[in-house]
Every structure is written in C-alpha cells, then in structure tokens.
N, C-alpha and C positions, 0 to 999 in steps of 0.2 A: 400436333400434326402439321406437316407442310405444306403451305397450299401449292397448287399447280400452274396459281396463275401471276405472271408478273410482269410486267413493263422489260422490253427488250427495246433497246438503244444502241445501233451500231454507228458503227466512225462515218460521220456525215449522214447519218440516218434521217437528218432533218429536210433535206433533199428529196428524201422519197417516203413519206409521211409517217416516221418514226419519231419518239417511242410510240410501238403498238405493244396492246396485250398478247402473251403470248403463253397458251396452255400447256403445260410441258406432258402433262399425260394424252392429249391428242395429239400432238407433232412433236414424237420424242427426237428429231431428227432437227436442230436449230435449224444449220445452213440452208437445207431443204426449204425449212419453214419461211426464214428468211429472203429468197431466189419468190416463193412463192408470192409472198407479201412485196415484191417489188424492188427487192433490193439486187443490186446487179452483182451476178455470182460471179464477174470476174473481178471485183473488190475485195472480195472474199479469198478467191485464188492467188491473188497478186498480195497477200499478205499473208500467204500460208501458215504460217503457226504462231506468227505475229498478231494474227486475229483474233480480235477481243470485240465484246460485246457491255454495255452495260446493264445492268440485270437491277431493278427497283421495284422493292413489293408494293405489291397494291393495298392504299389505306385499306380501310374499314369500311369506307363508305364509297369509296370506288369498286369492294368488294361484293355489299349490297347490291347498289346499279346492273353490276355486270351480270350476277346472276339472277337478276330480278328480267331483266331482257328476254 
C-alpha cells in the first residue's frame, strides 16, 4: 500500500520552511497546498509546466512520529 504522506520540496523551498510533510489524501490539490503552507504562488505561475517539486518518502520512523502526534 502507498502511503499518503511525504516530504514535498519545491525550487528554493528552503526560503520558506520546506521540505514539509505533505498528506496527499487531505490536500489532493499540491499547488493549493503549497500557496497554503507559504510558498508564493507566483513561483509557481511563473514556471508554468516547468514546475516541479521534490517528493521523498518518509522513513519509518519519521513515519512513527508523525502519526504518533
């Protein structure tokens, strides 16, 4: 089974406190999610389909933690 949740890292995300987890069954909507979490949506625009994201699963024991919270 795939899990829902995993480290999203966009282009200078480190700027605005990425990577964050990111549950993809509660915000099936990245960009959205991303605008929401702080990320400024005309970076997003201004890279139209050129936008990429880094997507890194969460160990096992960052999987723990998270749903242990």
């Amino acid at each position: 089974m795939e899990n829902d949740l995993v480290w999203i890292d966009p282009p200078s995300g480190w700027m605005y406190g990425f990577p964050k987890v990111y549950n993809r069954s509660k915000n099936p909507n990245l960009h959205e999610w991303l605008v929401d979490m702080g990320y400024p949506a005309d970076k997003i625009a201004g890279l139209g389909d050129s936008f990429y994201v880094r997507i890194l699963a969460l160990s096992e024991e960052e999987l723990k933690e998270y749903n242990n919270e």
